[in-house]
N, C-alpha and C positions, 0 to 999 in steps of 0.2 A: 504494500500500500504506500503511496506516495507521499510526503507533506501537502501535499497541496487535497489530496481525499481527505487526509486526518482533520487537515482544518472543515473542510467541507462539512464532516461528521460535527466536528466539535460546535458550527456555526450553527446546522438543522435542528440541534438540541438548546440551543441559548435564547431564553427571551430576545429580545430587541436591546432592552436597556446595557444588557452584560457585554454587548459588542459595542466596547467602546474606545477613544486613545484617536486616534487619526483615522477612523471612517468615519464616511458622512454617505447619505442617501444620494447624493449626486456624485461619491467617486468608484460605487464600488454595483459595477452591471453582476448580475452572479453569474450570466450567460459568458458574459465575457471575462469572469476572472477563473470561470472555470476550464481556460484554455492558456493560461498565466503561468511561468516556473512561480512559487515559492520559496520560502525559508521558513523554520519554525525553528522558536525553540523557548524549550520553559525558562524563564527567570529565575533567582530564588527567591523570590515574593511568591510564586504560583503561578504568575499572569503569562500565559504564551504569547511569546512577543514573534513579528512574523512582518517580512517583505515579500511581494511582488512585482514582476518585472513589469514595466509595460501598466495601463492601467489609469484608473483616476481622472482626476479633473481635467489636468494636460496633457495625460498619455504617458508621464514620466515615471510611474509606480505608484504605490501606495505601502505605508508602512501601518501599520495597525498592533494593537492589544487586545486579547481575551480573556477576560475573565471568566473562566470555564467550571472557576469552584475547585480546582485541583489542589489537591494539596502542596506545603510547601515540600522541595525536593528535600532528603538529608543531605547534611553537609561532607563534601568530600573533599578531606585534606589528605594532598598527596607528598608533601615533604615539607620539612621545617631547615631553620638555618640559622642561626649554627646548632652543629647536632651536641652542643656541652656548651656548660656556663657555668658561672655564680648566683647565686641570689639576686637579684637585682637585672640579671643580662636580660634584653629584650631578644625576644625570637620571631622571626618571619615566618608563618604558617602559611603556606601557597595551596592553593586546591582550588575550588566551585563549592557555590551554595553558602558560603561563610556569612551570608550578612546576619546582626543580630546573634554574633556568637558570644561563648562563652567558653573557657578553655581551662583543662586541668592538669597538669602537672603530676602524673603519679598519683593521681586523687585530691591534690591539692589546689583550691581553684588559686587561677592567676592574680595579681592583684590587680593590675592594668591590661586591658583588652583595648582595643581601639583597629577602624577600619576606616579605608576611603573606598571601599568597594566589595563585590561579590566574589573577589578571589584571591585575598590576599587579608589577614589577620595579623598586628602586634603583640604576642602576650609577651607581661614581665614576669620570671621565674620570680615565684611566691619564697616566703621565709619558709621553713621548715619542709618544702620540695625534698622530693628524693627520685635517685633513677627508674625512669620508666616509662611508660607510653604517654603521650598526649593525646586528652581526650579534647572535643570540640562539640559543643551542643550548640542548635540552632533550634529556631522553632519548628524545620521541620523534621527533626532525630537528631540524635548523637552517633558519632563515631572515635574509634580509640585507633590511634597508628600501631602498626606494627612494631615499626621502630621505638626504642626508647631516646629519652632525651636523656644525658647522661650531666647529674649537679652534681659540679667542682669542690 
């Protein structure tokens, strides 16, 4: 099945009001968007966010949001940096899905978390931290690295 069916699906099941973001009743023919490439892809809010080529008011595409109800994705962090530190060292957690986290240290939550976006996380190694996995909770799941972070 294509992106562009999945949306199809996802649109036939949505009131009116839940399609919303940049459509509007004069940019989007469904005859003729459903002869369109797309793009989808879920956010970590939930919302499928999605381009088409071609299309719209002046023929240039359209970019749109769905609110579909979907839950949010869990967060997947795929390596952190530096993999050892002190109390105090700040760590780079890289992955998808991070916004709205929260992060633990061998069970020990972080004292500072901070983010400028949905793939990439600050935590500062907590007092009392010892070696072990970093766990990362979002609203929507938790996940624990394989890897441990190893306190100096």
């Amino acid at each position: 099945m294509s992106d562009l069916d999945r949306l199809h699906e996802i649109i036939d099941t949505l009131p009116p009001q839940r399609v919303h973001a940049l459509l509007t009743p004069e940019s989007i023919d469904h005859e003729e968007f459903t002869r369109r490439q797309c793009s989808l892809v879920q956010g970590s809010d939930g919302i499928v966010y999605g381009s088409a080529v071609a299309g719209g008011i002046y023929g240039g595409g359209v970019y749109f949001a769905l609110d579909a109800g979907k839950p949010k994705p869990a967060p997947r962090p795929q390596r952190f940096n530096p993999q050892s530190g002190a109390v105090g060292a700040k760590v780079l957690i890289w992955g998808s899905n991070l916004l709205s986290a929260s992060v633990r240290f061998n069970g020990t939550a972080a004292t500072v978390v901070s983010s400028s976006g949905s793939n990439y996380i600050w935590a500062t190694v907590p007092p009392g931290a010892t070696t072990g996995p970093v766990t990362v909770t979002t609203p929507g799941g938790t996940y624990t690295t394989k890897a441990s972070f190893v306190v100096q």
